[in-house]
C-alpha positions in Angstrom: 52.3 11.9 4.2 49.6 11.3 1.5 48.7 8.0 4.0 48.5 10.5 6.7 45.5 12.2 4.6 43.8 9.1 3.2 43.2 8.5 7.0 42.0 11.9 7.4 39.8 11.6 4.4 38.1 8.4 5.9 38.0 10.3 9.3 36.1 13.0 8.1 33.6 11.2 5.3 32.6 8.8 8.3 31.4 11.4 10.6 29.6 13.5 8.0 27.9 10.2 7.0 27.1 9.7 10.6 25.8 13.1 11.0 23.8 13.0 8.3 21.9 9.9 9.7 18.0 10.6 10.7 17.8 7.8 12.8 17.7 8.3 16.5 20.2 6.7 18.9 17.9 5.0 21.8 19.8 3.9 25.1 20.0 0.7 26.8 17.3 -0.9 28.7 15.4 -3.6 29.5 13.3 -4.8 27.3 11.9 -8.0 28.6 8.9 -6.7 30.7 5.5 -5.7 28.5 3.2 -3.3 29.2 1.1 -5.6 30.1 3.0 -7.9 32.0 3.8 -4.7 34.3 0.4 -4.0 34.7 -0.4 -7.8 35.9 3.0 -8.0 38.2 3.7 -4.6 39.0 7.5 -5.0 38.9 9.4 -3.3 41.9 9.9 0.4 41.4 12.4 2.1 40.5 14.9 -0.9 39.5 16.0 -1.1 36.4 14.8 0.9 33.9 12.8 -0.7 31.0 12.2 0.8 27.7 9.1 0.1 25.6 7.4 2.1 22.4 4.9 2.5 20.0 2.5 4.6 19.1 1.0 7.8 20.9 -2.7 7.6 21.3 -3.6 10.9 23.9 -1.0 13.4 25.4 -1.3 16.2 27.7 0.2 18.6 29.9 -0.2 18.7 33.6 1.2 21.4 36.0 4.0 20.4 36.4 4.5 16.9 33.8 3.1 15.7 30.5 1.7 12.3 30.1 1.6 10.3 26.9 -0.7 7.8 26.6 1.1 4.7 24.1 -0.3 1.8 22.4 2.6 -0.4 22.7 4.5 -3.0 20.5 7.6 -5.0 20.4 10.8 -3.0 19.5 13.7 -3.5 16.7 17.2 -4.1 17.8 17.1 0.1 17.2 14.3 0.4 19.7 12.1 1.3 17.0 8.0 -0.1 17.6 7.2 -2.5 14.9 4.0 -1.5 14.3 3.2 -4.2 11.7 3.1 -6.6 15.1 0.5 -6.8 17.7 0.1 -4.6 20.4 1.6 -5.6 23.8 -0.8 -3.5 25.8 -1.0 0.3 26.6 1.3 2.4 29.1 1.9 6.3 29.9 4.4 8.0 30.0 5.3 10.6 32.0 8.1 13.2 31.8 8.9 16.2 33.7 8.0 19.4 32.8 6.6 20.7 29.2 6.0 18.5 26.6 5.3 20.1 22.8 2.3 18.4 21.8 2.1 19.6 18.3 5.3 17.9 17.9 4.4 14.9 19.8 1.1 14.5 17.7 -1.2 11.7 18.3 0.0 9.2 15.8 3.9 9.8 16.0 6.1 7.0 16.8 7.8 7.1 20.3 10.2 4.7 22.6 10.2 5.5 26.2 13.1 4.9 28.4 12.6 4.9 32.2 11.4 3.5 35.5 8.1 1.4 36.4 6.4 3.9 39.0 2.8 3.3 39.3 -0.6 1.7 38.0 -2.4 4.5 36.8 -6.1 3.1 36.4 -8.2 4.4 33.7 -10.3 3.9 30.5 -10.0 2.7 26.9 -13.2 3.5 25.2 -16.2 2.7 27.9 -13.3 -0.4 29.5 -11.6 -0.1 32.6 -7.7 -0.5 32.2 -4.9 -0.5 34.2 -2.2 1.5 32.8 1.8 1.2 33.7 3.5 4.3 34.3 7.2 4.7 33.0 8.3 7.7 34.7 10.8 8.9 31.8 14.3 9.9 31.7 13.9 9.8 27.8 11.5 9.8 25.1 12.5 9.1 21.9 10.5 10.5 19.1 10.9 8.8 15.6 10.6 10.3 12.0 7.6 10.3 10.6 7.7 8.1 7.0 7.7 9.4 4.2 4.5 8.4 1.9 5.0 6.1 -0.7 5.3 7.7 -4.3 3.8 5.8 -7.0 6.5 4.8 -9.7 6.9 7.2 -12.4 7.2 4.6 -15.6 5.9 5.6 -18.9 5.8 3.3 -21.9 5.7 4.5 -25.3 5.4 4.0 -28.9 5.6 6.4 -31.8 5.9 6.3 -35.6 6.6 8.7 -38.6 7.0 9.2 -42.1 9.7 11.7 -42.1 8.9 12.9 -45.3 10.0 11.3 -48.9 10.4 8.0 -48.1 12.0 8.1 -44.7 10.8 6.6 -42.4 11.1 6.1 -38.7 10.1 3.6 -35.7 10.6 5.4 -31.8 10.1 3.3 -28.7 10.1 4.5 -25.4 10.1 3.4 -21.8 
C-alpha cells in the first residue's frame, strides 16, 4: 500500500510541475520552407502547413481578420525564434477574427502555425516587398523576458577597538 502512494506522490508532483511550466507547447509543422523562400517559389496552397516565428513588427485588425506583420528567424526545437540569428525574411500572418493588439504588442515574440495562402505585396520602409501569407490556425505568443538584474554582491571590511584592549577584525562578502 505505501508503494501504491509513492506512485501517487510522483503522479501528482509531475503534473503540478508541468503545470507550472511558462513555456508554450507549439504543434507540429514544417519547418523547412523560409519566408523568403515562399515568397520566391510560392509553394502550393493549402498543403502542408508550415510554421515560422519571430518577431512582430506592425499588427492590425481588419473587418473581419487581423494581420501581423513578422520579421522572421529560425526556430528552436520548441518553436521558439532565435532572435540572436539572422532574419530569414518577413511574412504576415493572418487569423480570423479579433486579435488583442495590446497583447500582441509590436515587439513580442510569436510562432505561427498554418497554411501558405498568398503573396501579399507591400512595403518595408520606401522598398517594395513581397510578403508570404500564413493564413493561421495558431499563433503562439511567447513570454516576454524578464530583464537582467544586476548581481547584488557587496564586499566589505570593518575594524574596532571594542573597548579596553579588545579588539576585533570583521570581513564581509
Amino acid at each position: 500500500m505505501i508503494q501504491v502512494g509513492r506512485h501517487w506522490s510522483l503522479i501528482i508532483l509531475l503534473s503540478l510541475l508541468q503545470a507550472c511550466s511558462t513555456q508554450p507547447v507549439v504543434p507540429a509543422a514544417d519547418r523547412s520552407i523560409t519566408p523568403k523562400q515562399a515568397a520566391d517559389t510560392q509553394p502550393a496552397s493549402g498543403e502542408t502547413p508550415l510554421q515560422w516565428g519571430g518577431v512582430i513588427v506592425e499588427n492590425r485588425n481588419l473587418r473581419q481578420t487581423t494581420e501581423v506583420q513578422i520579421l522572421a528567424f529560425p526556430l528552436d526545437e520548441d518553436g521558439r525564434p532565435e532572435t540572436d540569428a539572422t532574419s530569414i525574411g518577413r511574412f504576415i500572418a493572418r487569423l480570423p477574427g479579433y486579435l488583442e493588439l495590446e497583447e500582441y504588442a509590436v515587439g513580442r515574440m510569436v510562432t505561427a502555425t498554418g497554411r501558405f495562402s498568398a503573396i501579399h505585396e507591400g512595403m518595408v520602409a520606401d522598398s517594395s516587398y513581397s510578403f508570404p501569407v500564413l493564413t493561421c490556425d495558431e499563433l503562439t505568443l511567447w513570454p516576454e523576458s524578464e530583464p537582467r538584474r544586476k548581481p547584488r554582491i557587496h564586499f566589505g571590511f570593518g575594524a574596532s577597538s571594542g573597548g579596553r584592549g579588545y579588539g576585533s577584525i570583521g570581513i564581509s562578502f
